[in-house]
BAVEX-564905 format. One line per 4 residues: number of its first residue (from 1); their letters; for each residue x, z, y of C-alpha. Coordinates in pm, 1 decimal. Layout:
<pts>
NUM = A = X:Z:Y; ...
</pts>
This chain:
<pts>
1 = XXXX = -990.1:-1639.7:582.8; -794.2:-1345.9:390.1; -929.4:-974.9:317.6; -624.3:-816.5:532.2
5 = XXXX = -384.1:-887.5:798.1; -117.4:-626.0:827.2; -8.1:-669.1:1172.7; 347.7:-511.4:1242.3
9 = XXXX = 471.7:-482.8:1601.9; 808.2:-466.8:1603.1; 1164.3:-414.0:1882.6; 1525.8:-408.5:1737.2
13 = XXXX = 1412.4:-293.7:1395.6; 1658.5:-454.6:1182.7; 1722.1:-70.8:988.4; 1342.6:-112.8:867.7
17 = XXXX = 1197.1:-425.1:839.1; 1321.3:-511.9:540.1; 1214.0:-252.8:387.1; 878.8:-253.7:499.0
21 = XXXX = 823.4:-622.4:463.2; 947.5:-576.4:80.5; 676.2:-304.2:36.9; 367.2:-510.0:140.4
25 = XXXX = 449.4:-774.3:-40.5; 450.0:-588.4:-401.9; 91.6:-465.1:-269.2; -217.1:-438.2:-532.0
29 = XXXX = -396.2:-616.7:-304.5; -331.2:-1014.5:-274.5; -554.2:-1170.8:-42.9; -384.8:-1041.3:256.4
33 = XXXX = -129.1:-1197.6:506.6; 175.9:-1037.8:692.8; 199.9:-1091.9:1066.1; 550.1:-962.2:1266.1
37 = XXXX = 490.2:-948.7:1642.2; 814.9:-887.6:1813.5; 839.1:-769.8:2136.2; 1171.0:-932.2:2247.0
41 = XXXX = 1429.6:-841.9:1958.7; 1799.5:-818.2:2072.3; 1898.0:-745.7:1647.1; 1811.1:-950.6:1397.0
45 = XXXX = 1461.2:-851.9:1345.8; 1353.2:-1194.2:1378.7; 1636.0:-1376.8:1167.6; 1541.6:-1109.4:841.3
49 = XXXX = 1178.2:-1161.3:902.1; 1257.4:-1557.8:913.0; 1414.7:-1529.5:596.0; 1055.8:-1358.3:398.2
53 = XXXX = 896.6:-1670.3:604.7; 1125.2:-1914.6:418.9; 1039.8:-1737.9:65.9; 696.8:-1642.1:136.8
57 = XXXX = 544.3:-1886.4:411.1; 155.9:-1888.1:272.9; 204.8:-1479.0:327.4; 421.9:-1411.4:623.1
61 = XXXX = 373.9:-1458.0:977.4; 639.0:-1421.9:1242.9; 448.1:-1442.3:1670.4; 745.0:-1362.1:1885.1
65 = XXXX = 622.7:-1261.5:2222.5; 991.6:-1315.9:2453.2; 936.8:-963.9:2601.8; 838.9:-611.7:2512.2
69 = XXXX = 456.0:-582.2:2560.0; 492.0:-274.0:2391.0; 335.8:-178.5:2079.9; -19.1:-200.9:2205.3
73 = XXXX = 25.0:-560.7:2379.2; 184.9:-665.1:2024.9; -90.9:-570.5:1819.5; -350.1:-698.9:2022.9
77 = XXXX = -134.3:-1053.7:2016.6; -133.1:-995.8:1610.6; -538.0:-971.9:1620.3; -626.0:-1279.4:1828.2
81 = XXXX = -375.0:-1499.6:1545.7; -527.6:-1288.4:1239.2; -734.4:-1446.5:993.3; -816.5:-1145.3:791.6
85 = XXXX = -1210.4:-985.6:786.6; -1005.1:-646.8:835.3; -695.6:-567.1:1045.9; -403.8:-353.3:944.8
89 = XXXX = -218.6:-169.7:1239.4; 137.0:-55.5:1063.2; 506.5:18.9:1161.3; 798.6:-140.1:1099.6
93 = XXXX = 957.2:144.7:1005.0; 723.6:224.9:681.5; 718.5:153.1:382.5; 406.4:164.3:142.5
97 = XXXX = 277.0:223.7:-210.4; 152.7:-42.4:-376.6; -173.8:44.6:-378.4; -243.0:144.5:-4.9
101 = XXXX = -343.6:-127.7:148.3; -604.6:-199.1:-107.1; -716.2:161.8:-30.8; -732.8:158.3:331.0
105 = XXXX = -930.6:-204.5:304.2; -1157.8:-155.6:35.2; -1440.7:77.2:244.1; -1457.7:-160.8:487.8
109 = XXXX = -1399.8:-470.3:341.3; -1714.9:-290.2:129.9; -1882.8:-287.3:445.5; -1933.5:151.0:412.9
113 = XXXX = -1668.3:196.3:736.9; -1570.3:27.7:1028.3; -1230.8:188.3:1058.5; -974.2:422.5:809.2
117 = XXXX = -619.9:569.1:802.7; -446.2:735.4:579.6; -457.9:1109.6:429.2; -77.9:1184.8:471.3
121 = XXXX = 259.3:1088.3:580.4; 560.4:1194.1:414.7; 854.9:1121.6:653.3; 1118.6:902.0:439.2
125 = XXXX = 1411.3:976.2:633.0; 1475.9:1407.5:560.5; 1839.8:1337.4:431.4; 1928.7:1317.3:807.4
129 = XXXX = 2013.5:1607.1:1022.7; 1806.4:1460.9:1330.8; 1539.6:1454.1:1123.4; 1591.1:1793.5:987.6
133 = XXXX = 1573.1:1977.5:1304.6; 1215.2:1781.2:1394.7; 1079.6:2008.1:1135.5; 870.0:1778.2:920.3
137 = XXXX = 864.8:1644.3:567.0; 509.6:1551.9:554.9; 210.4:1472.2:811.0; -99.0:1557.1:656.3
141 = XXXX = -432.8:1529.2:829.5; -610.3:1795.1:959.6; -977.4:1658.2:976.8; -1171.2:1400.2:793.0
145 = XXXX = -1221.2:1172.6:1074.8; -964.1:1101.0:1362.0; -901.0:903.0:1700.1; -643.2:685.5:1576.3
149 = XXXX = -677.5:424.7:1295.7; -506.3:222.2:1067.8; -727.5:-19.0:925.9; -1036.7:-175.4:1150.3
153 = XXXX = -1315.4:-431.9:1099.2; -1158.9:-728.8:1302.4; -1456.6:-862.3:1482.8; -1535.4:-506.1:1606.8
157 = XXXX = -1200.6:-451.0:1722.3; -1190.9:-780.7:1912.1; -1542.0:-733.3:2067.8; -1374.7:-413.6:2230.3
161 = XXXX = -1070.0:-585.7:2379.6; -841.3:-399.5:2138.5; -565.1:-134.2:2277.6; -506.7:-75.7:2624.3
165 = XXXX = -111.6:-133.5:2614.2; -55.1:4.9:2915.8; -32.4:405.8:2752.2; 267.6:236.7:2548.3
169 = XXXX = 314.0:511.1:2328.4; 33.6:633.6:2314.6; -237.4:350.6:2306.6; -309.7:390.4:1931.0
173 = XXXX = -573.4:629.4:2061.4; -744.7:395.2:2343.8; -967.0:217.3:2165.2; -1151.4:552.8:2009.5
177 = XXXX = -1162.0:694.1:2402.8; -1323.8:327.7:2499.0; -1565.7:276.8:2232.5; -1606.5:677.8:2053.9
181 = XXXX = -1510.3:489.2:1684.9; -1347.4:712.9:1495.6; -1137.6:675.0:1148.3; -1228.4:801.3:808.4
185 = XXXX = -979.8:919.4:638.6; -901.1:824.8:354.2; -766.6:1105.7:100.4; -549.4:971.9:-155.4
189 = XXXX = -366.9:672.9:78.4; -24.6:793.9:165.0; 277.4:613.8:295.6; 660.0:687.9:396.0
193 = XXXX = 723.4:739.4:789.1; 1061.8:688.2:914.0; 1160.4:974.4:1197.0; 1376.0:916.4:1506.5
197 = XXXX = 1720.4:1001.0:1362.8; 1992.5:838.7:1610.0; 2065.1:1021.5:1959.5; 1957.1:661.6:2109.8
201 = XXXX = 1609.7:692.5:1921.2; 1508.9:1057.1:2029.3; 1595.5:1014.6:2392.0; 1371.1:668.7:2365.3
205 = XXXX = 1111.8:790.1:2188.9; 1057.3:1084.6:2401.5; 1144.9:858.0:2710.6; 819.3:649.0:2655.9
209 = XXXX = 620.1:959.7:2558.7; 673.2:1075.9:2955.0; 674.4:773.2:3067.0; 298.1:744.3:3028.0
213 = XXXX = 226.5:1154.0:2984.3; 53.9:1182.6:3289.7; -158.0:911.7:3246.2; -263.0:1017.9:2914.1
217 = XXXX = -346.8:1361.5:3001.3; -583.3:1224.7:3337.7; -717.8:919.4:3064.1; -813.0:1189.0:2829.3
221 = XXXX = -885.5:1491.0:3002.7; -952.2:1440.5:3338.2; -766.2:1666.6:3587.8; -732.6:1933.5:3385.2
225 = XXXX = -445.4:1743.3:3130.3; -230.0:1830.8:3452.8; -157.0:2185.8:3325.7; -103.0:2042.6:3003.7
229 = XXXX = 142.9:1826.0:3216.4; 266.2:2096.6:3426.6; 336.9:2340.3:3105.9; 561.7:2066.2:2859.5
233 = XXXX = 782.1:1998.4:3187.5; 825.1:2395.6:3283.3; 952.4:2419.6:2884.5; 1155.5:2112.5:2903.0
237 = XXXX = 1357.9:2180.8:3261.5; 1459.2:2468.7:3039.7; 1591.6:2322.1:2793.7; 1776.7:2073.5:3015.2
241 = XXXX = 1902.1:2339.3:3250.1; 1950.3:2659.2:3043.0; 2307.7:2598.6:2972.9; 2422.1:2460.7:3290.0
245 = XXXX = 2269.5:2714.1:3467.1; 2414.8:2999.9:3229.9; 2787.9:2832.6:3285.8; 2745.4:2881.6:3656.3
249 = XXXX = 2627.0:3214.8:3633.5; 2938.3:3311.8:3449.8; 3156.9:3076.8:3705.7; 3078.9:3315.1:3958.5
253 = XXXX = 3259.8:3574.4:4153.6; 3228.1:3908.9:4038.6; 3152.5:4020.8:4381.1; 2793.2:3778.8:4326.2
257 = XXXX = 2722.5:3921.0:3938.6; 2514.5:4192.5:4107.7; 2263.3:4012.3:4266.6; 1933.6:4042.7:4027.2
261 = XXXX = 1745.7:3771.2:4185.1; 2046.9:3565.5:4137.9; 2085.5:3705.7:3785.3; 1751.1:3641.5:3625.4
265 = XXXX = 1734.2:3242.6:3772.3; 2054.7:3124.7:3609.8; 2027.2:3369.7:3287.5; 1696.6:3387.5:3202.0
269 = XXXX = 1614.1:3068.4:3133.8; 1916.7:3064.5:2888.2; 1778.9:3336.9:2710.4; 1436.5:3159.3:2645.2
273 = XXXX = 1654.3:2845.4:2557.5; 1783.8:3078.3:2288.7; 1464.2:3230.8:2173.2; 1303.3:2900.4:2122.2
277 = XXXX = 1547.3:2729.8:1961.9; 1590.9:3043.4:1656.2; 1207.8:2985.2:1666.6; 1179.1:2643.7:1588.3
281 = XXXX = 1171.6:2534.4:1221.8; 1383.6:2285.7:1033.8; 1424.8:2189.9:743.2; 1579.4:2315.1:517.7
285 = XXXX = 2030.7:2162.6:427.2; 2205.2:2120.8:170.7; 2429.5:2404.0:157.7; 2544.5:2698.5:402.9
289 = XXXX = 2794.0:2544.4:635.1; 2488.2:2265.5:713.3; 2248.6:2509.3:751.3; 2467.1:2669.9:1035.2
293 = XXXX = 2520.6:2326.1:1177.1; 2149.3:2235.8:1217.8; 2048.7:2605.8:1359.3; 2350.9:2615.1:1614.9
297 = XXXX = 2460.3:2273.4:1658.7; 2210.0:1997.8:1580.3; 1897.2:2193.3:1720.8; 1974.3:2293.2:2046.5
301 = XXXX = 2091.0:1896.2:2094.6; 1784.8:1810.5:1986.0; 1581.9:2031.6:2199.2; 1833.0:1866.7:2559.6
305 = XXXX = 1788.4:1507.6:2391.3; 1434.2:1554.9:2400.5; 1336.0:1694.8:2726.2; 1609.9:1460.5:2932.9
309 = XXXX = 1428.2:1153.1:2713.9; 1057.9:1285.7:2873.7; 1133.2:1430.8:3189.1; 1300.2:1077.3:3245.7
313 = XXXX = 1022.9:926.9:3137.4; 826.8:1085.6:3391.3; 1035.5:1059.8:3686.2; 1003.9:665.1:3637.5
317 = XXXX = 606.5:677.3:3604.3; 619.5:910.1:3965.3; 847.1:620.8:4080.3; 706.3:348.1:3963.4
321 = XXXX = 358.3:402.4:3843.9; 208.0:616.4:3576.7; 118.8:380.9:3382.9; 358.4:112.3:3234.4
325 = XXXX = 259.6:-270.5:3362.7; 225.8:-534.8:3118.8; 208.1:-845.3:3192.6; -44.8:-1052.9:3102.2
329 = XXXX = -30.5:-1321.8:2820.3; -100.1:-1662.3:3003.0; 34.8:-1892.9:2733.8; 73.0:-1864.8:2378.6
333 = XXXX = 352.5:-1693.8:2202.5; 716.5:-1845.2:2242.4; 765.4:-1876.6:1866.4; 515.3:-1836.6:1631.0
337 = XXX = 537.9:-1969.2:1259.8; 237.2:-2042.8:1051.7; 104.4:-1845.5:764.5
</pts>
Protein backbone atom coordinates (compact mmCIF):
# COMPACT_ATOMS: atom_id res chain seq x y z
CA UNK A 1 0.00 0.00 0.00
CA UNK A 2 1.00 3.84 -0.67
CA UNK A 3 -0.53 7.07 1.17
CA UNK A 4 -1.89 8.50 -2.37
CA UNK A 5 -2.90 7.52 -5.74
CA UNK A 6 -3.32 10.45 -8.04
CA UNK A 7 -5.58 9.09 -10.56
CA UNK A 8 -5.56 11.18 -13.92
CA UNK A 9 -8.20 10.45 -16.58
CA UNK A 10 -7.07 11.46 -19.59
CA UNK A 11 -8.31 11.85 -23.96
CA UNK A 12 -5.84 13.37 -26.55
CA UNK A 13 -3.94 15.35 -23.95
CA UNK A 14 -0.59 15.32 -25.35
CA UNK A 15 -0.46 19.63 -24.75
CA UNK A 16 -0.65 18.70 -20.86
CA UNK A 17 0.43 15.64 -19.69
CA UNK A 18 3.72 16.27 -19.57
CA UNK A 19 3.45 18.87 -17.72
CA UNK A 20 1.33 17.58 -15.21
CA UNK A 21 3.05 14.26 -14.87
CA UNK A 22 6.44 16.39 -14.27
CA UNK A 23 4.62 18.28 -11.42
CA UNK A 24 3.56 15.25 -9.28
CA UNK A 25 6.51 13.76 -9.44
CA UNK A 26 8.66 16.75 -7.71
CA UNK A 27 5.73 16.43 -4.98
CA UNK A 28 6.66 16.82 -1.04
CA UNK A 29 4.93 13.93 -0.58
CA UNK A 30 6.67 10.43 -1.63
CA UNK A 31 4.65 7.61 -0.77
CA UNK A 32 2.23 8.12 -3.49
CA UNK A 33 1.79 6.48 -7.01
CA UNK A 34 0.65 8.02 -10.42
CA UNK A 35 -2.09 6.24 -12.31
CA UNK A 36 -3.04 7.59 -16.22
CA UNK A 37 -6.41 6.18 -17.31
CA UNK A 38 -6.92 6.95 -20.92
CA UNK A 39 -10.00 6.89 -22.45
CA UNK A 40 -9.00 5.91 -26.04
CA UNK A 41 -6.10 8.44 -27.02
CA UNK A 42 -5.80 9.20 -30.81
CA UNK A 43 -2.27 11.66 -29.77
CA UNK A 44 0.38 10.51 -28.07
CA UNK A 45 -0.90 10.66 -24.63
CA UNK A 46 -0.05 7.20 -24.09
CA UNK A 47 3.51 7.08 -25.85
CA UNK A 48 4.67 10.41 -23.36
CA UNK A 49 3.09 8.78 -20.41
CA UNK A 50 5.03 5.40 -21.50
CA UNK A 51 8.08 7.22 -21.50
CA UNK A 52 7.66 8.53 -17.28
CA UNK A 53 6.76 4.57 -17.01
CA UNK A 54 10.19 3.66 -18.45
CA UNK A 55 12.01 6.31 -16.00
CA UNK A 56 9.76 6.01 -13.15
CA UNK A 57 8.03 2.43 -13.19
CA UNK A 58 7.78 1.90 -9.11
CA UNK A 59 5.70 5.49 -9.45
CA UNK A 60 3.76 5.58 -12.63
CA UNK A 61 0.88 3.75 -13.79
CA UNK A 62 -0.51 3.80 -17.29
CA UNK A 63 -4.62 1.56 -17.47
CA UNK A 64 -5.67 2.27 -21.00
CA UNK A 65 -9.33 1.62 -21.30
CA UNK A 66 -9.65 1.26 -25.66
CA UNK A 67 -12.62 3.72 -25.52
CA UNK A 68 -13.79 6.94 -23.96
CA UNK A 69 -15.69 6.03 -20.72
CA UNK A 70 -15.53 9.49 -20.04
CA UNK A 71 -13.96 11.07 -17.20
CA UNK A 72 -16.17 9.49 -14.59
CA UNK A 73 -15.86 5.75 -16.05
CA UNK A 74 -11.91 6.53 -16.02
CA UNK A 75 -11.63 7.40 -12.57
CA UNK A 76 -13.67 4.84 -11.25
CA UNK A 77 -11.28 2.25 -13.45
CA UNK A 78 -8.19 4.25 -11.63
CA UNK A 79 -9.84 3.37 -8.03
CA UNK A 80 -10.51 -0.36 -8.41
CA UNK A 81 -6.31 -0.65 -9.60
CA UNK A 82 -5.28 1.96 -6.72
CA UNK A 83 -3.30 0.90 -3.92
CA UNK A 84 -3.27 4.11 -2.06
CA UNK A 85 -5.35 4.53 1.63
CA UNK A 86 -6.50 7.92 -0.14
CA UNK A 87 -7.47 8.67 -3.77
CA UNK A 88 -6.53 11.71 -5.76
CA UNK A 89 -9.09 12.76 -8.56
CA UNK A 90 -6.86 15.36 -10.87
CA UNK A 91 -6.66 16.63 -14.55
CA UNK A 92 -4.40 16.19 -17.03
CA UNK A 93 -4.30 19.50 -17.80
CA UNK A 94 -2.84 20.78 -14.22
CA UNK A 95 -0.08 21.22 -12.93
CA UNK A 96 0.71 21.38 -9.07
CA UNK A 97 2.89 22.86 -6.32
CA UNK A 98 4.98 20.76 -4.70
CA UNK A 99 3.43 20.69 -1.70
CA UNK A 100 -0.33 20.04 -2.63
CA UNK A 101 -0.75 16.79 -2.63
CA UNK A 102 0.72 16.40 0.77
CA UNK A 103 -1.90 19.05 1.73
CA UNK A 104 -4.92 17.66 0.29
CA UNK A 105 -3.82 14.00 1.88
CA UNK A 106 -2.64 14.82 5.13
CA UNK A 107 -6.40 15.41 6.95
CA UNK A 108 -7.42 12.35 5.83
CA UNK A 109 -4.64 10.26 5.70
CA UNK A 110 -4.83 11.82 9.59
CA UNK A 111 -8.05 10.26 9.72
CA UNK A 112 -9.89 14.16 10.68
CA UNK A 113 -11.80 14.08 6.93
CA UNK A 114 -13.10 11.77 4.63
CA UNK A 115 -12.83 13.98 1.60
CA UNK A 116 -10.89 17.65 0.58
CA UNK A 117 -10.20 19.91 -2.44
CA UNK A 118 -8.47 22.66 -2.88
CA UNK A 119 -8.92 26.53 -1.80
CA UNK A 120 -8.23 28.04 -5.33
CA UNK A 121 -7.49 27.66 -8.90
CA UNK A 122 -5.50 29.99 -10.79
CA UNK A 123 -6.08 29.25 -14.53
CA UNK A 124 -2.40 28.75 -16.14
CA UNK A 125 -3.27 29.47 -19.54
CA UNK A 126 -4.34 33.76 -19.44
CA UNK A 127 -1.66 34.55 -22.20
CA UNK A 128 -4.34 33.24 -24.65
CA UNK A 129 -7.08 35.27 -26.11
CA UNK A 130 -9.71 32.29 -25.73
CA UNK A 131 -8.94 32.29 -22.44
CA UNK A 132 -9.13 35.96 -22.02
CA UNK A 133 -12.62 36.40 -23.10
CA UNK A 134 -13.78 33.38 -20.45
CA UNK A 135 -13.14 36.00 -17.91
CA UNK A 136 -11.12 34.18 -15.29
CA UNK A 137 -7.64 34.26 -13.80
CA UNK A 138 -8.41 32.55 -10.65
CA UNK A 139 -11.25 30.12 -9.16
CA UNK A 140 -11.47 30.64 -5.64
CA UNK A 141 -13.97 28.89 -3.43
CA UNK A 142 -16.85 30.32 -2.19
CA UNK A 143 -17.72 28.08 0.91
CA UNK A 144 -15.77 25.94 3.23
CA UNK A 145 -17.26 22.74 2.26
CA UNK A 146 -18.38 21.73 -1.36
CA UNK A 147 -20.06 18.89 -3.57
CA UNK A 148 -17.16 18.07 -5.52
CA UNK A 149 -13.82 16.67 -4.20
CA UNK A 150 -10.44 16.14 -4.90
CA UNK A 151 -9.01 13.92 -2.50
CA UNK A 152 -11.28 10.90 -0.85
CA UNK A 153 -10.74 8.07 1.66
CA UNK A 154 -10.54 5.08 -0.88
CA UNK A 155 -12.51 2.45 0.89
CA UNK A 156 -15.38 4.98 1.35
CA UNK A 157 -15.36 5.93 -2.11
CA UNK A 158 -15.44 2.31 -3.30
CA UNK A 159 -18.19 1.25 -0.80
CA UNK A 160 -20.33 3.96 -2.74
CA UNK A 161 -19.70 2.67 -6.27
CA UNK A 162 -17.71 5.81 -7.11
CA UNK A 163 -19.03 8.39 -9.97
CA UNK A 164 -21.93 7.81 -11.96
CA UNK A 165 -20.16 8.36 -15.50
CA UNK A 166 -23.05 8.65 -17.21
CA UNK A 167 -23.39 12.88 -16.36
CA UNK A 168 -19.88 12.90 -18.30
CA UNK A 169 -19.12 16.27 -17.52
CA UNK A 170 -20.56 16.69 -14.85
CA UNK A 171 -20.22 13.48 -12.62
CA UNK A 172 -17.57 15.01 -10.30
CA UNK A 173 -20.65 15.99 -8.31
CA UNK A 174 -22.55 12.42 -8.21
CA UNK A 175 -21.10 10.90 -5.58
CA UNK A 176 -21.97 13.98 -2.97
CA UNK A 177 -25.86 13.79 -4.48
CA UNK A 178 -25.62 9.74 -3.76
CA UNK A 179 -24.08 9.62 -0.47
CA UNK A 180 -24.52 13.75 1.01
CA UNK A 181 -20.31 13.66 1.61
CA UNK A 182 -19.15 16.77 1.16
CA UNK A 183 -15.37 18.25 0.77
CA UNK A 184 -13.46 20.38 3.18
CA UNK A 185 -11.69 22.70 1.79
CA UNK A 186 -8.65 23.10 2.25
CA UNK A 187 -7.32 26.88 2.39
CA UNK A 188 -3.84 27.19 1.46
CA UNK A 189 -3.79 24.14 -1.45
CA UNK A 190 -3.80 25.80 -4.79
CA UNK A 191 -2.99 24.50 -8.22
CA UNK A 192 -2.76 25.80 -12.02
CA UNK A 193 -5.99 24.99 -14.26
CA UNK A 194 -5.57 24.96 -17.88
CA UNK A 195 -8.80 26.75 -19.77
CA UNK A 196 -10.31 25.66 -23.10
CA UNK A 197 -8.26 27.84 -25.48
CA UNK A 198 -8.60 26.20 -29.14
CA UNK A 199 -12.01 26.75 -31.16
CA UNK A 200 -12.06 22.71 -31.15
CA UNK A 201 -11.89 22.76 -27.19
CA UNK A 202 -14.75 25.36 -26.46
CA UNK A 203 -17.23 23.89 -28.86
CA UNK A 204 -16.30 20.31 -27.02
CA UNK A 205 -16.32 21.36 -23.82
CA UNK A 206 -19.56 23.08 -24.02
CA UNK A 207 -20.79 20.15 -26.35
CA UNK A 208 -20.59 17.63 -23.36
CA UNK A 209 -21.88 20.24 -20.90
CA UNK A 210 -25.46 19.98 -23.01
CA UNK A 211 -25.04 16.87 -23.76
CA UNK A 212 -25.95 15.77 -20.25
CA UNK A 213 -27.66 19.40 -19.07
CA UNK A 214 -30.92 18.10 -18.84
CA UNK A 215 -30.13 15.28 -16.98
CA UNK A 216 -28.25 17.16 -14.50
CA UNK A 217 -30.78 19.70 -13.84
CA UNK A 218 -33.80 16.63 -13.31
CA UNK A 219 -30.69 14.55 -11.16
CA UNK A 220 -30.29 17.57 -9.06
CA UNK A 221 -33.30 19.45 -8.92
CA UNK A 222 -36.08 17.60 -9.83
CA UNK A 223 -38.46 19.20 -12.40
CA UNK A 224 -37.85 22.41 -11.59
CA UNK A 225 -33.88 22.39 -13.21
CA UNK A 226 -36.14 22.56 -16.47
CA UNK A 227 -36.39 26.38 -16.27
CA UNK A 228 -32.92 26.42 -15.47
CA UNK A 229 -32.83 24.35 -18.78
CA UNK A 230 -35.30 26.32 -20.58
CA UNK A 231 -33.48 29.85 -19.61
CA UNK A 232 -29.44 28.89 -20.77
CA UNK A 233 -31.04 27.66 -24.23
CA UNK A 234 -33.42 30.98 -24.71
CA UNK A 235 -29.79 32.98 -24.08
CA UNK A 236 -27.86 30.69 -26.24
CA UNK A 237 -30.38 30.53 -29.56
CA UNK A 238 -29.45 34.17 -29.26
CA UNK A 239 -26.31 34.10 -29.49
CA UNK A 240 -26.37 31.56 -32.32
CA UNK A 241 -29.02 33.41 -34.25
CA UNK A 242 -28.55 37.15 -33.51
CA UNK A 243 -26.42 37.79 -36.46
CA UNK A 244 -28.00 35.70 -38.98
CA UNK A 245 -31.13 36.93 -38.18
CA UNK A 246 -29.91 40.72 -38.20
CA UNK A 247 -28.29 40.00 -41.93
CA UNK A 248 -31.70 38.98 -43.13
CA UNK A 249 -33.41 41.73 -41.69
CA UNK A 250 -31.20 44.08 -43.59
CA UNK A 251 -31.48 41.62 -46.87
CA UNK A 252 -34.89 42.62 -47.08
CA UNK A 253 -36.99 44.70 -49.33
CA UNK A 254 -37.63 48.03 -48.27
CA UNK A 255 -41.21 47.58 -49.00
CA UNK A 256 -40.99 44.68 -45.74
CA UNK A 257 -38.68 47.18 -43.29
CA UNK A 258 -42.02 48.45 -41.94
CA UNK A 259 -43.44 45.60 -40.54
CA UNK A 260 -42.79 45.89 -36.52
CA UNK A 261 -43.57 42.39 -35.75
CA UNK A 262 -41.19 41.51 -38.41
CA UNK A 263 -38.77 44.15 -37.10
CA UNK A 264 -38.38 43.29 -33.46
CA UNK A 265 -37.89 39.14 -34.28
CA UNK A 266 -34.88 39.52 -36.54
CA UNK A 267 -33.41 42.81 -34.68
CA UNK A 268 -33.98 42.42 -31.33
CA UNK A 269 -32.31 39.60 -30.56
CA UNK A 270 -29.18 41.25 -32.20
CA UNK A 271 -29.42 43.97 -29.96
CA UNK A 272 -29.33 41.72 -26.75
CA UNK A 273 -26.45 39.81 -28.58
CA UNK A 274 -24.79 43.21 -28.37
CA UNK A 275 -25.67 44.16 -24.88
CA UNK A 276 -24.37 40.97 -23.49
CA UNK A 277 -21.43 40.66 -25.11
CA UNK A 278 -20.14 44.69 -23.91
CA UNK A 279 -21.35 43.14 -20.57
CA UNK A 280 -19.30 40.29 -20.25
CA UNK A 281 -15.84 40.63 -18.68
CA UNK A 282 -12.43 39.65 -19.96
CA UNK A 283 -9.47 39.96 -19.14
CA UNK A 284 -7.61 42.30 -19.43
CA UNK A 285 -4.57 42.45 -23.20
CA UNK A 286 -1.64 43.46 -23.67
CA UNK A 287 -1.98 46.63 -25.39
CA UNK A 288 -4.87 48.67 -27.25
CA UNK A 289 -5.20 47.09 -30.63
CA UNK A 290 -5.72 43.52 -28.46
CA UNK A 291 -7.97 44.93 -26.28
CA UNK A 292 -10.22 45.90 -29.35
CA UNK A 293 -9.68 42.45 -30.73
CA UNK A 294 -10.96 40.53 -27.66
CA UNK A 295 -14.12 43.06 -27.07
CA UNK A 296 -15.17 43.00 -30.89
CA UNK A 297 -13.63 40.07 -32.34
CA UNK A 298 -12.67 37.24 -29.99
CA UNK A 299 -15.82 37.66 -27.64
CA UNK A 300 -18.66 37.57 -29.67
CA UNK A 301 -16.88 34.15 -31.26
CA UNK A 302 -16.72 32.98 -28.11
CA UNK A 303 -20.18 33.65 -27.04
CA UNK A 304 -21.51 31.52 -31.01
CA UNK A 305 -18.70 28.80 -30.17
CA UNK A 306 -20.27 28.27 -27.00
CA UNK A 307 -23.91 28.08 -27.43
CA UNK A 308 -23.59 25.94 -30.98
CA UNK A 309 -21.09 23.52 -28.65
CA UNK A 310 -24.33 23.15 -25.92
CA UNK A 311 -27.29 23.50 -27.86
CA UNK A 312 -25.59 20.57 -29.89
CA UNK A 313 -25.04 18.89 -27.06
CA UNK A 314 -28.54 18.88 -26.29
CA UNK A 315 -30.09 18.12 -29.47
CA UNK A 316 -28.07 14.68 -29.30
CA UNK A 317 -29.28 13.88 -25.59
CA UNK A 318 -33.23 14.68 -27.09
CA UNK A 319 -32.08 12.27 -29.87
CA UNK A 320 -30.43 9.89 -28.32
CA UNK A 321 -30.94 9.90 -24.64
CA UNK A 322 -30.23 12.39 -21.95
CA UNK A 323 -27.92 10.76 -20.50
CA UNK A 324 -24.65 9.52 -22.22
CA UNK A 325 -24.38 5.38 -22.21
CA UNK A 326 -21.33 3.82 -21.06
CA UNK A 327 -20.63 0.72 -21.48
CA UNK A 328 -19.89 -1.46 -19.00
CA UNK A 329 -16.33 -2.80 -18.12
CA UNK A 330 -16.59 -6.69 -18.58
CA UNK A 331 -12.87 -7.42 -18.80
CA UNK A 332 -9.94 -5.78 -17.56
CA UNK A 333 -8.23 -2.88 -19.15
CA UNK A 334 -6.58 -3.43 -22.71
CA UNK A 335 -3.18 -2.21 -21.53
CA UNK A 336 -2.32 -1.65 -18.23
CA UNK A 337 1.40 -1.42 -16.92
CA UNK A 338 2.35 -2.11 -13.38
CA UNK A 339 3.36 0.36 -10.77
Amino acid sequence: MVAASVIIPTFNEERHIKACIESLLKQDLKDMEIIVVDNGSKDRTTAIVEEYISKHPEKVKLIGLGKNYGPGGARNVGAEAARGDVLVFLDADMVFPPEYVGKLVEPILNQELVSTVHGEELVANTDNPWVKVQGQARKPRQARIGEAFRAIRRDVFLKHGGFDPSLHYHDDRTFYHKTGVKAVVVEDATCFHNNPDTVKELFRRNYWIGRTFIAVMLYEKGLAGLAAVAGTVVIRLVDVLALPLFLVWLALPASALNNLLLDVVLIIPALLFIFLTAKMRILRGLSFAENIALRVLYSPAYRVLRAAGLLAGLLVSLTTGLRRRVPPIKQPPSRARPA
